[in-house]
PDB file of the backbone (N, CA, C, O) and the ligand in Angstrom, with CONECT records:
HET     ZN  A 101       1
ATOM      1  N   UNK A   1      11.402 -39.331  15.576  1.00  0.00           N
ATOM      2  CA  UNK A   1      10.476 -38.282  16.050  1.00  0.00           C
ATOM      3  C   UNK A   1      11.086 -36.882  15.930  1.00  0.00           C
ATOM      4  O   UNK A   1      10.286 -35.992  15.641  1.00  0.00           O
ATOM      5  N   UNK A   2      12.272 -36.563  16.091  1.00  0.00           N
ATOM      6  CA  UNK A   2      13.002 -35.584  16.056  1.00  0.00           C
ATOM      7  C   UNK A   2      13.005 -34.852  14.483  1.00  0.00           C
ATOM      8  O   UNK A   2      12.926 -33.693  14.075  1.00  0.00           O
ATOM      9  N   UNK A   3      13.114 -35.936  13.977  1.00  0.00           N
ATOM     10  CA  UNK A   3      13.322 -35.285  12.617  1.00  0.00           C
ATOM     11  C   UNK A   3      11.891 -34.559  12.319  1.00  0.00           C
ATOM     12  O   UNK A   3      11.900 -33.588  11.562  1.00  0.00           O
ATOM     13  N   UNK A   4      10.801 -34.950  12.827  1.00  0.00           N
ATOM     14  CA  UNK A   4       9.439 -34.319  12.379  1.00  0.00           C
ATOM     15  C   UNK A   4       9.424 -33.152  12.664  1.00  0.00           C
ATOM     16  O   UNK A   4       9.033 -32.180  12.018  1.00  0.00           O
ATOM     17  N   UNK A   5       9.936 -33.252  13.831  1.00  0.00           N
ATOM     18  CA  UNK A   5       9.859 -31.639  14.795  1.00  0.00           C
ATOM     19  C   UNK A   5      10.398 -30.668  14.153  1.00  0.00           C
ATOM     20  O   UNK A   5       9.972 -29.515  14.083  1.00  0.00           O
ATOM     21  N   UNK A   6      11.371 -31.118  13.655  1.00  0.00           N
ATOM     22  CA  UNK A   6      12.388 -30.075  12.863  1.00  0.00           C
ATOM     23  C   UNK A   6      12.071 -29.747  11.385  1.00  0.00           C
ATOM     24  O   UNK A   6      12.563 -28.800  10.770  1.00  0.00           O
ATOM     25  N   UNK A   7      10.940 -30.898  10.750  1.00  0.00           N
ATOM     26  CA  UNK A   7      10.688 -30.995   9.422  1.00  0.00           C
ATOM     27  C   UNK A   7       9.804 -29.478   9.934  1.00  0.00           C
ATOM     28  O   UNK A   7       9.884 -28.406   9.334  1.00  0.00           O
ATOM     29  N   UNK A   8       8.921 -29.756  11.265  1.00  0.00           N
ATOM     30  CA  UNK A   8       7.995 -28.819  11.839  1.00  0.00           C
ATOM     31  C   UNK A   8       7.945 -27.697  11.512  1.00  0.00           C
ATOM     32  O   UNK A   8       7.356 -26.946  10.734  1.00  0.00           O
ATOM     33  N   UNK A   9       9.139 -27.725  12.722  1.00  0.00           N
ATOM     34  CA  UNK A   9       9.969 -25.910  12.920  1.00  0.00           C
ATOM     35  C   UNK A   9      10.385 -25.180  11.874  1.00  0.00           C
ATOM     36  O   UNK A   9      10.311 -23.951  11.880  1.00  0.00           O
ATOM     37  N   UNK A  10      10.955 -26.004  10.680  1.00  0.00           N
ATOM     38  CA  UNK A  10      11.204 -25.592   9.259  1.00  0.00           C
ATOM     39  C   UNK A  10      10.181 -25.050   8.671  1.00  0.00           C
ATOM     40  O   UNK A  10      10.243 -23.961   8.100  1.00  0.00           O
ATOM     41  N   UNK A  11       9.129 -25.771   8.756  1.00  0.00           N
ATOM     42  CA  UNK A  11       7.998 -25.307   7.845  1.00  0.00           C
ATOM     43  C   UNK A  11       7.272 -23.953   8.068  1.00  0.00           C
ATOM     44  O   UNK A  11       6.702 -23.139   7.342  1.00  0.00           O
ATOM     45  N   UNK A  12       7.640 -24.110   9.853  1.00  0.00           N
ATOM     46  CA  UNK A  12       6.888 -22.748  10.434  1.00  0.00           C
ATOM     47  C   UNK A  12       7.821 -21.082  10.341  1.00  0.00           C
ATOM     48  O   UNK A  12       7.611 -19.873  10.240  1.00  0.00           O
ATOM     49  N   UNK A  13       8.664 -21.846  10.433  1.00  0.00           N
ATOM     50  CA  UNK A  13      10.283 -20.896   9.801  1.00  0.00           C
ATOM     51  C   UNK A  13       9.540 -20.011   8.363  1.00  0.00           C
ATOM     52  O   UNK A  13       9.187 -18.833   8.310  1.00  0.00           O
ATOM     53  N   UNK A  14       9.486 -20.969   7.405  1.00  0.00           N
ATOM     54  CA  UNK A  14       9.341 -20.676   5.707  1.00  0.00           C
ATOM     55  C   UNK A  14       8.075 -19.607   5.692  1.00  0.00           C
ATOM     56  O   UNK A  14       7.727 -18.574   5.120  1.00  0.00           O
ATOM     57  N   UNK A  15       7.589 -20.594   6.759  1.00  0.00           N
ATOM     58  CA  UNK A  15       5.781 -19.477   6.862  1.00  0.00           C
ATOM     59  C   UNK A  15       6.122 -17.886   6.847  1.00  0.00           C
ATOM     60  O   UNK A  15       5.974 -16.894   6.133  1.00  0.00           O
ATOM     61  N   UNK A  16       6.815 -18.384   8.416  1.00  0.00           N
ATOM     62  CA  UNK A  16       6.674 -16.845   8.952  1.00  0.00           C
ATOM     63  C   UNK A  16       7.808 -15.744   7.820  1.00  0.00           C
ATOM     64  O   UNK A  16       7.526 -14.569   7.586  1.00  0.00           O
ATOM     65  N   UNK A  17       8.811 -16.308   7.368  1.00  0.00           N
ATOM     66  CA  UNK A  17       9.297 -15.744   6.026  1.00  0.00           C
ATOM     67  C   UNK A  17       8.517 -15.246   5.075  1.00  0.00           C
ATOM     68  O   UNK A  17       8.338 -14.045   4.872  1.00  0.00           O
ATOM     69  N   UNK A  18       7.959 -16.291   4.373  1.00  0.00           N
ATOM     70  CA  UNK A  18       7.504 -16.007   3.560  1.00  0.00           C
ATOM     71  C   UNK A  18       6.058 -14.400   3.851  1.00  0.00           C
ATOM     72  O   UNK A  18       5.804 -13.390   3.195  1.00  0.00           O
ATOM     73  N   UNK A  19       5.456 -15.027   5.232  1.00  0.00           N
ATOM     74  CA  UNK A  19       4.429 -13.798   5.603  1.00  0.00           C
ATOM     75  C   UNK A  19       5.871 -12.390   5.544  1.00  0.00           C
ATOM     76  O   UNK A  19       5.390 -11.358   5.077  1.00  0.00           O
ATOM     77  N   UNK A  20       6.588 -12.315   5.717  1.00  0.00           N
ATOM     78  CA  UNK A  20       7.459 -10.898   6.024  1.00  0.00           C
ATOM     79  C   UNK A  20       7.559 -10.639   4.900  1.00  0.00           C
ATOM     80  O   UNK A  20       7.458  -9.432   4.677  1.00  0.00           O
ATOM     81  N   UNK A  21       7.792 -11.535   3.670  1.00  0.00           N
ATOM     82  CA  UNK A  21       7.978 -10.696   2.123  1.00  0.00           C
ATOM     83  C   UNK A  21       7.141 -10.486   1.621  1.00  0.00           C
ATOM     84  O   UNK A  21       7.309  -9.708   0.682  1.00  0.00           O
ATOM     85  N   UNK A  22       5.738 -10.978   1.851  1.00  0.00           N
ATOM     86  CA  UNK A  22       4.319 -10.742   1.199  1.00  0.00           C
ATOM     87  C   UNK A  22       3.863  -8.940   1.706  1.00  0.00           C
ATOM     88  O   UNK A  22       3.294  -7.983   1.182  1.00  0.00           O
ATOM     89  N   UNK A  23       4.652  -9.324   3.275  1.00  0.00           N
ATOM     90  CA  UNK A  23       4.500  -7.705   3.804  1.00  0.00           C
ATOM     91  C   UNK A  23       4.892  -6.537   3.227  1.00  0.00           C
ATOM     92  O   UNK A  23       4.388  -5.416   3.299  1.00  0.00           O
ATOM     93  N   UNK A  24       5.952  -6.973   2.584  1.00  0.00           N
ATOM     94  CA  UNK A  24       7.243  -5.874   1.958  1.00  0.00           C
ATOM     95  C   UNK A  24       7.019  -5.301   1.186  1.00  0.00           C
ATOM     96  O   UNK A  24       7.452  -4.176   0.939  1.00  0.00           O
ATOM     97  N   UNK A  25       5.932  -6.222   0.325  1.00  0.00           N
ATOM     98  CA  UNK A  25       5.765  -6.454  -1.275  1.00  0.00           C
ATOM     99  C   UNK A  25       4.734  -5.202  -1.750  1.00  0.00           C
ATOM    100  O   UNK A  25       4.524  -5.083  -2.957  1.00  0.00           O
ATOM    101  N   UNK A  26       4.064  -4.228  -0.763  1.00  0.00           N
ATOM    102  CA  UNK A  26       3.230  -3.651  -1.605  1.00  0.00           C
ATOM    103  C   UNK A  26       3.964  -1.942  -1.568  1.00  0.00           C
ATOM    104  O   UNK A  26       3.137  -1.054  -1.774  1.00  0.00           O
ATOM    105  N   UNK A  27       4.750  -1.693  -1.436  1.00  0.00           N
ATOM    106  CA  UNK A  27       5.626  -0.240  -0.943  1.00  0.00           C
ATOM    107  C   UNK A  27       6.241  -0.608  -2.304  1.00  0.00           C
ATOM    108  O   UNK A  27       6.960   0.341  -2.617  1.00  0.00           O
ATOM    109  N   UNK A  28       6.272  -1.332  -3.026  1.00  0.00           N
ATOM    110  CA  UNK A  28       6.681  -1.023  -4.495  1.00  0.00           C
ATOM    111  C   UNK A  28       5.527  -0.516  -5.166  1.00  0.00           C
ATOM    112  O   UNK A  28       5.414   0.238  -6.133  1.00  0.00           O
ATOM    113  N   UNK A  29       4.976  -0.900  -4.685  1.00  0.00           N
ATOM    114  CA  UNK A  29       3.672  -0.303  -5.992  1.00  0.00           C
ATOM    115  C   UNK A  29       3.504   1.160  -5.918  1.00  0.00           C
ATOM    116  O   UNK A  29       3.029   1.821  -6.842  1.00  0.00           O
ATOM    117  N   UNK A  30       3.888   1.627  -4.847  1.00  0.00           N
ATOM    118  CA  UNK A  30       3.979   3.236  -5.185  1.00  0.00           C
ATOM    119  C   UNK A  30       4.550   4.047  -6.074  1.00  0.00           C
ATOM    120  O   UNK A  30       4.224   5.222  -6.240  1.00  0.00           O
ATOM    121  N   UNK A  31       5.589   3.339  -6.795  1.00  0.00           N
ATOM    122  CA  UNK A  31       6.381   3.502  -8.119  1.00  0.00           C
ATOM    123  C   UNK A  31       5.568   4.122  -8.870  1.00  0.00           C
ATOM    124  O   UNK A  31       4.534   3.607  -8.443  1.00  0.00           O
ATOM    125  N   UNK A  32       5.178   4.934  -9.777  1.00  0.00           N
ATOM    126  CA  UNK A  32       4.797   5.202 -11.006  1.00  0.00           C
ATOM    127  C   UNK A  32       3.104   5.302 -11.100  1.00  0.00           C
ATOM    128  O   UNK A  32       2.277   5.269 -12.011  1.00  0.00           O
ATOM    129  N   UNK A  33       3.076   5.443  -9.649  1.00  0.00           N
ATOM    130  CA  UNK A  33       1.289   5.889  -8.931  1.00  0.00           C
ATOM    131  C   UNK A  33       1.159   7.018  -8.769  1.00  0.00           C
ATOM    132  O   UNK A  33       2.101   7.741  -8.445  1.00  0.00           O
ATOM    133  N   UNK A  34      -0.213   7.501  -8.983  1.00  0.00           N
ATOM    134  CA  UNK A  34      -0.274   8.869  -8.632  1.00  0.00           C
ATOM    135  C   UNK A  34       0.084  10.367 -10.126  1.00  0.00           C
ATOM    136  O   UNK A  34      -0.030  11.585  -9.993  1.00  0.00           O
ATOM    137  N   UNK A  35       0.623   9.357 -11.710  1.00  0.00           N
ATOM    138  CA  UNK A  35       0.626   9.844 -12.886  1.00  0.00           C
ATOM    139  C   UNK A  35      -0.495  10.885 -12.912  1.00  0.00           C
ATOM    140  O   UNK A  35      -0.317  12.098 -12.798  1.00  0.00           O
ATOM    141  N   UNK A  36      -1.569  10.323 -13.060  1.00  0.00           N
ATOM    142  CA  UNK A  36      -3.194  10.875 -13.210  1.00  0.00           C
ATOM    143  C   UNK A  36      -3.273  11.970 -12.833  1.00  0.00           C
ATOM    144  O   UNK A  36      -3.393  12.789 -13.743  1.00  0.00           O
ATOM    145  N   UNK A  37      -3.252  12.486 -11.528  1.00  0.00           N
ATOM    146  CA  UNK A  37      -3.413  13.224 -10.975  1.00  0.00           C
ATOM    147  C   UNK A  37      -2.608  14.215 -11.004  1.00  0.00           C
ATOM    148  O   UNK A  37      -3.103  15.292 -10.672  1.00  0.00           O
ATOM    149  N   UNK A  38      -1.321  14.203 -11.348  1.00  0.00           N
ATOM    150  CA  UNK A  38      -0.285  15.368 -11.978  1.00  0.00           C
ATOM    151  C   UNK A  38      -1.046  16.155 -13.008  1.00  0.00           C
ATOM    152  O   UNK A  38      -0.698  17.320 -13.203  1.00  0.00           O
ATOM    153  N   UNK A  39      -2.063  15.638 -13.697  1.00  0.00           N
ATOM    154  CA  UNK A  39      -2.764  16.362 -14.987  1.00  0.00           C
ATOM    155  C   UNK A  39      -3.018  17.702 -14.686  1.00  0.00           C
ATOM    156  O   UNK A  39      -2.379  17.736 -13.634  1.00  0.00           O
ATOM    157  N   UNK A  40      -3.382  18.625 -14.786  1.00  0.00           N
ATOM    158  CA  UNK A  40      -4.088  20.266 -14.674  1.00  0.00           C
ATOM    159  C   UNK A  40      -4.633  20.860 -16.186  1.00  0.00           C
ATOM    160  O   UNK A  40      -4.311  20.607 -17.347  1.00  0.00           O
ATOM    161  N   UNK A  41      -5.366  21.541 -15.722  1.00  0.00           N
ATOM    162  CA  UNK A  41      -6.045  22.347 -17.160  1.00  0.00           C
ATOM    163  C   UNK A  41      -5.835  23.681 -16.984  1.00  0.00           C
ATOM    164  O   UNK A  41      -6.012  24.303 -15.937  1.00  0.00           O
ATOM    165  N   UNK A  42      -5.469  24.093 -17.989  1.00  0.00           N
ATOM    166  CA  UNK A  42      -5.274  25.197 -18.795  1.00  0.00           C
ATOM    167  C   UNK A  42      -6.680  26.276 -18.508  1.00  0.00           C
ATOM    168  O   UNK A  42      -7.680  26.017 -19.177  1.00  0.00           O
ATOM    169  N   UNK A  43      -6.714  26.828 -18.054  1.00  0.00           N
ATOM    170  CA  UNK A  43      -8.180  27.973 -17.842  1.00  0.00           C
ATOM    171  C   UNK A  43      -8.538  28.498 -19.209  1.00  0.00           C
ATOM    172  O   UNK A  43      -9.637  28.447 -19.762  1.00  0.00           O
ATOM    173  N   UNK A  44      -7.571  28.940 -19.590  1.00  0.00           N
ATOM    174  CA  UNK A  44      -7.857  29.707 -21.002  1.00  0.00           C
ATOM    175  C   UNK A  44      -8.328  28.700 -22.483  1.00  0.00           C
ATOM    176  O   UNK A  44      -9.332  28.852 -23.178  1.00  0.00           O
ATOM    177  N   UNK A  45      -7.123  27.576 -22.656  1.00  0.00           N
ATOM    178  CA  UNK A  45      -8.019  27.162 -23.880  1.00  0.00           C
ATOM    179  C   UNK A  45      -8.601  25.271 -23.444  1.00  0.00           C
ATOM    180  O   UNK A  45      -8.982  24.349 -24.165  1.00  0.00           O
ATOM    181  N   UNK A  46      -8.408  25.396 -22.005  1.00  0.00           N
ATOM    182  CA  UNK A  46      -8.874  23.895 -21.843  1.00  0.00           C
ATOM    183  C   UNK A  46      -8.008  22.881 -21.933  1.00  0.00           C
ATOM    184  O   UNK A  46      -8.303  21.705 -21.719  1.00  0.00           O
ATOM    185  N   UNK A  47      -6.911  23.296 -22.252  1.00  0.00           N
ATOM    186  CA  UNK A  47      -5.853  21.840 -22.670  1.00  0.00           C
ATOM    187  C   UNK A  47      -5.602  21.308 -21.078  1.00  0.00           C
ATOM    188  O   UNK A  47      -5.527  21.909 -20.007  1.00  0.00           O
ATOM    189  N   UNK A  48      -5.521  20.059 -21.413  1.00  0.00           N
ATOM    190  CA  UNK A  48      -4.909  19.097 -20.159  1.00  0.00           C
ATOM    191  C   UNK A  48      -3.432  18.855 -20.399  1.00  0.00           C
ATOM    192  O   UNK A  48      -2.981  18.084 -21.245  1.00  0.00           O
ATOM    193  N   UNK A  49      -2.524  19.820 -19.313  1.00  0.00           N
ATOM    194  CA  UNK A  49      -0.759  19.280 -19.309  1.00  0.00           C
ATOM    195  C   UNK A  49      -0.848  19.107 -18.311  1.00  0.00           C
ATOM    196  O   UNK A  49      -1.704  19.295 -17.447  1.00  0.00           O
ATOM    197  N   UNK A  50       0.976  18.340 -18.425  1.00  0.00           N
ATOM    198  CA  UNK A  50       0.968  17.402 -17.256  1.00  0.00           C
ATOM    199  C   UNK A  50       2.004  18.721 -16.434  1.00  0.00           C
ATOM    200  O   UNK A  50       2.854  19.467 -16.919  1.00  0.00           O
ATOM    201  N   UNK A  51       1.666  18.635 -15.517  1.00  0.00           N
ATOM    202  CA  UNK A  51       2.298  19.901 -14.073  1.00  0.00           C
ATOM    203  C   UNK A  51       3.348  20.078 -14.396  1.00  0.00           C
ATOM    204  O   UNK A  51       3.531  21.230 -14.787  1.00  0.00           O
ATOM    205  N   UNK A  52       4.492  19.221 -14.435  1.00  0.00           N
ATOM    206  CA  UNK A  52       5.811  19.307 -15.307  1.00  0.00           C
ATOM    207  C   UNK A  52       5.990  20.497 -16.278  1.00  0.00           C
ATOM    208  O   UNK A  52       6.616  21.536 -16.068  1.00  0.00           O
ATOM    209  N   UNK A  53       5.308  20.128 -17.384  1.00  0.00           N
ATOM    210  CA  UNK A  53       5.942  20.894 -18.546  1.00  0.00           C
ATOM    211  C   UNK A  53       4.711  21.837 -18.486  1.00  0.00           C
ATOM    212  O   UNK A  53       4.477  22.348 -19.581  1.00  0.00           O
ATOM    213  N   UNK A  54       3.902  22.184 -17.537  1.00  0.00           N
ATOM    214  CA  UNK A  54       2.321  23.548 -17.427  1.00  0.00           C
ATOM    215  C   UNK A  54       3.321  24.821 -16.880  1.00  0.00           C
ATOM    216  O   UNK A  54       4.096  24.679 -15.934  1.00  0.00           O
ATOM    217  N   UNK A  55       3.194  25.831 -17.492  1.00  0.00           N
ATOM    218  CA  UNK A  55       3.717  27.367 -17.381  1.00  0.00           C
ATOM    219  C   UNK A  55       2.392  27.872 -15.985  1.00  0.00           C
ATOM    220  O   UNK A  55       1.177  28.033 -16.104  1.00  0.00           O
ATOM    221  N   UNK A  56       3.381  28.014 -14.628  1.00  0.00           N
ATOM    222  CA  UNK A  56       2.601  28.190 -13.276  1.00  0.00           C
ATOM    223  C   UNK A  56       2.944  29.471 -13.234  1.00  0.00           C
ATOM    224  O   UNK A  56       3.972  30.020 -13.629  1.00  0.00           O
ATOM    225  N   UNK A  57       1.386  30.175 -12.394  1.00  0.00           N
ATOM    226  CA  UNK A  57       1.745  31.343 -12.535  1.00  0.00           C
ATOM    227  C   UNK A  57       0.488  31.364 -11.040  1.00  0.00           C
ATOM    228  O   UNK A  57      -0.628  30.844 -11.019  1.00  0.00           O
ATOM    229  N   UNK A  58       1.087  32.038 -10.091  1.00  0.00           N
ATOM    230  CA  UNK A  58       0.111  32.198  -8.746  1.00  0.00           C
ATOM    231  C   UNK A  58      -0.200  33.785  -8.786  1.00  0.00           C
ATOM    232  O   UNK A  58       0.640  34.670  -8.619  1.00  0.00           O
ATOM    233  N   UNK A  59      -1.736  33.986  -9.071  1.00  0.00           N
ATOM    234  CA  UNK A  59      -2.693  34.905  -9.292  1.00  0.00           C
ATOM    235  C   UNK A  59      -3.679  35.054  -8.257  1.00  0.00           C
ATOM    236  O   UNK A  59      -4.715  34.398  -8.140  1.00  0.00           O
ATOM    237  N   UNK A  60      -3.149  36.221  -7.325  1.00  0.00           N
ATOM    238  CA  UNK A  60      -4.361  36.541  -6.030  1.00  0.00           C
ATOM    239  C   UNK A  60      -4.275  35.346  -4.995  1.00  0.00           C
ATOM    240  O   UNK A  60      -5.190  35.223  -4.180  1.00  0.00           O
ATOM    241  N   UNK A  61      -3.132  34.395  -4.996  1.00  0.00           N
ATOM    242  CA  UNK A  61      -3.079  33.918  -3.993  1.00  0.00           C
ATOM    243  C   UNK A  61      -3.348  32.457  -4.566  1.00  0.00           C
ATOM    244  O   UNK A  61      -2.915  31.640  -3.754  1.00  0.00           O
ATOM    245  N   UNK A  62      -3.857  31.901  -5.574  1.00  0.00           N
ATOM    246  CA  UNK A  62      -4.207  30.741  -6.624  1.00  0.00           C
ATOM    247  C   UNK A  62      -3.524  30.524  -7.431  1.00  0.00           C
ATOM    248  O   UNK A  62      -3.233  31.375  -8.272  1.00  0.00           O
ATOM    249  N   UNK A  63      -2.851  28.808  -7.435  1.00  0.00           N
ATOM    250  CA  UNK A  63      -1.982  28.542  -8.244  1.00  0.00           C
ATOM    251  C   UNK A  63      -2.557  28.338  -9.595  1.00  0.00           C
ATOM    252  O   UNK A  63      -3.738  27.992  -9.573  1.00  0.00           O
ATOM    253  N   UNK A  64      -2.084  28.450 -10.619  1.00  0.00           N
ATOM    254  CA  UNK A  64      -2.867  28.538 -12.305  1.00  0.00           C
ATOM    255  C   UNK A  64      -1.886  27.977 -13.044  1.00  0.00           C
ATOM    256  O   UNK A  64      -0.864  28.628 -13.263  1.00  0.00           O
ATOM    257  N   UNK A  65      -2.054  26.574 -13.586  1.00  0.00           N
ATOM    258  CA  UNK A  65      -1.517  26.273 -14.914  1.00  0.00           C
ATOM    259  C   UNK A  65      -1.506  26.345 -16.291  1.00  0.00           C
ATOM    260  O   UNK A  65      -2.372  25.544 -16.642  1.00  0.00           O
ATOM    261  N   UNK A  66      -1.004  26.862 -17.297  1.00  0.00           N
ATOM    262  CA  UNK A  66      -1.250  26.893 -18.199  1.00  0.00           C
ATOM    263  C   UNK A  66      -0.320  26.426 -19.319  1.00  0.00           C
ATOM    264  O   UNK A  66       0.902  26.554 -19.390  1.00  0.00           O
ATOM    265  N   UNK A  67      -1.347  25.739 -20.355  1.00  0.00           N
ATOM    266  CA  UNK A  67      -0.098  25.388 -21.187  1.00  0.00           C
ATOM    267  C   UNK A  67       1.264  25.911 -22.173  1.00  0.00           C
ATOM    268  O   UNK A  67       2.159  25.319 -22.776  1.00  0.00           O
ATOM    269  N   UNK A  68       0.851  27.460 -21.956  1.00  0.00           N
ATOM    270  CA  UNK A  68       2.420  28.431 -22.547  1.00  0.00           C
ATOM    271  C   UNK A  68       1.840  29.533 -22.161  1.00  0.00           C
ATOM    272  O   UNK A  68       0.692  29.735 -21.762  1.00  0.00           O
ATOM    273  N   UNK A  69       3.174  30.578 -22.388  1.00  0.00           N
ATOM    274  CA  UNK A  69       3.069  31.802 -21.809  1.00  0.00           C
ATOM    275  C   UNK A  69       2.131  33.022 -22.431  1.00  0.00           C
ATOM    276  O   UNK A  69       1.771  34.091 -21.940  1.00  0.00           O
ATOM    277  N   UNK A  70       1.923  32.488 -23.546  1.00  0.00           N
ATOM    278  CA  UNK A  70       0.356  33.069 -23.854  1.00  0.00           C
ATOM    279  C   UNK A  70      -0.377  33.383 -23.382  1.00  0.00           C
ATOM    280  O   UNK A  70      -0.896  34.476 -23.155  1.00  0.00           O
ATOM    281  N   UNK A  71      -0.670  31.596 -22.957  1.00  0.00           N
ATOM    282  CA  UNK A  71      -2.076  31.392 -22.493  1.00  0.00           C
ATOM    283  C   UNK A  71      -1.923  32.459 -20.603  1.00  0.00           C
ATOM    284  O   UNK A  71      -2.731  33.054 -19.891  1.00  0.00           O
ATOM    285  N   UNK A  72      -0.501  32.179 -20.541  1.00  0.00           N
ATOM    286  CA  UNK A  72      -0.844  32.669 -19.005  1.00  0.00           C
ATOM    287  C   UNK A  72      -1.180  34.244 -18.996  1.00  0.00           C
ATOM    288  O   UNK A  72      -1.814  34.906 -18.173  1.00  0.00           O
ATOM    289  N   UNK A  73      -0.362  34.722 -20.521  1.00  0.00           N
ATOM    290  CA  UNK A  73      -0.379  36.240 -20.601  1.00  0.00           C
ATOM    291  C   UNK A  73      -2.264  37.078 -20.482  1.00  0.00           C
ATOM    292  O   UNK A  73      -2.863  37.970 -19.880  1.00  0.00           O
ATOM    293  N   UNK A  74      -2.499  35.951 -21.575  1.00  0.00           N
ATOM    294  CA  UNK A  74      -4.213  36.234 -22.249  1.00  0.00           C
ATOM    295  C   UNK A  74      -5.042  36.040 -20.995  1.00  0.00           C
ATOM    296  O   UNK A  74      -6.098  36.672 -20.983  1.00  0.00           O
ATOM    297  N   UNK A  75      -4.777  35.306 -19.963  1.00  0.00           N
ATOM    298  CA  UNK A  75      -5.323  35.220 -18.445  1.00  0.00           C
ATOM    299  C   UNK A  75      -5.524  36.270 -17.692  1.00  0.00           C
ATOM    300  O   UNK A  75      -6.545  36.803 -17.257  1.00  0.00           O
ATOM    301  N   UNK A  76      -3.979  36.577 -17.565  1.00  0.00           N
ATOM    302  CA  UNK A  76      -4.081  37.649 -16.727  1.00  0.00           C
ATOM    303  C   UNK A  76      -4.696  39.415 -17.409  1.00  0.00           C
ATOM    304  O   UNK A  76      -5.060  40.440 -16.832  1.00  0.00           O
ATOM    305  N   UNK A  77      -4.562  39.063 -18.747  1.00  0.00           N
ATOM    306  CA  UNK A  77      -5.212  40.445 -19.310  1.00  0.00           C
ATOM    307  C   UNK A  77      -6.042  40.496 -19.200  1.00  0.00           C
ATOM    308  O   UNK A  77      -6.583  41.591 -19.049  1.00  0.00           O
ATOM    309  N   UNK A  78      -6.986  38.906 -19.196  1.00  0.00           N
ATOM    310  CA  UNK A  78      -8.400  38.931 -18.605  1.00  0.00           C
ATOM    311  C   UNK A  78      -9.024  39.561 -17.396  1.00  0.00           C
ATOM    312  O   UNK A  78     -10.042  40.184 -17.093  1.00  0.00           O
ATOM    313  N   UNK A  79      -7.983  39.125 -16.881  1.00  0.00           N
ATOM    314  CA  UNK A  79      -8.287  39.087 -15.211  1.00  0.00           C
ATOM    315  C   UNK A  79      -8.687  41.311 -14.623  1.00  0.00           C
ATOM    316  O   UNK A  79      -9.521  41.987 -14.022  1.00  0.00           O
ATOM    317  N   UNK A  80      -7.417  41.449 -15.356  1.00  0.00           N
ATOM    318  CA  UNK A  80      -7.419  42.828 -15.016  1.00  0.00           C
ATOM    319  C   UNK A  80      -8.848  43.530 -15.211  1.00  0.00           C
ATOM    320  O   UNK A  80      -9.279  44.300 -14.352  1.00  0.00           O
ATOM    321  N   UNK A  81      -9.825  43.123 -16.808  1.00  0.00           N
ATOM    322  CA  UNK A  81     -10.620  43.780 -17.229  1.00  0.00           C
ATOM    323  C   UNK A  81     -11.851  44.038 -16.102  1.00  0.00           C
ATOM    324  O   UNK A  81     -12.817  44.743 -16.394  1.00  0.00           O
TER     325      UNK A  81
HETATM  326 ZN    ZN A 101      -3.399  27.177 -23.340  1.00  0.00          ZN2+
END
């Protein structure tokens, strides 16, 4: 009879283990989430870069990406007119 109990307690052991790593398991997926949304567009000719390599330039209080210093130059000459 003893041995069942313990075959028991084992099994309920593995459970409740196994429930703690199933828990663990989704805080990886945040890895390499959230790409998409780094995207921004360019005002001036429309291009989509990624925030990284976009030339930022904060105008009147608004952050503005653009994809080179052109584009940020030809912006703001706009802006003035
Ligand atoms: Zn551009």
């Amino acid at each position: 009879m003893r041995l069942i109990i313990l075959a028991i307690l084992l099994y309920l052991l593995y459970r409740v283990l196994r429930s703690y790593l199933g828990k663990a398991k989704p805080l990886d997926r945040r890895q390499g989430g959230g790409e998409v949304s780094d995207m921004v567009q360019d005002p001036v000719c429309k291009t989509f870069i990624h925030v990284r390599d976009a030339e930022k330039r904060v105008i009147n209080g608004q952050t503005y990406y653009f994809c080179s210093k052109e584009c940020a130059e030809r912006f703001l000459l706009e802006q003035k007119r």
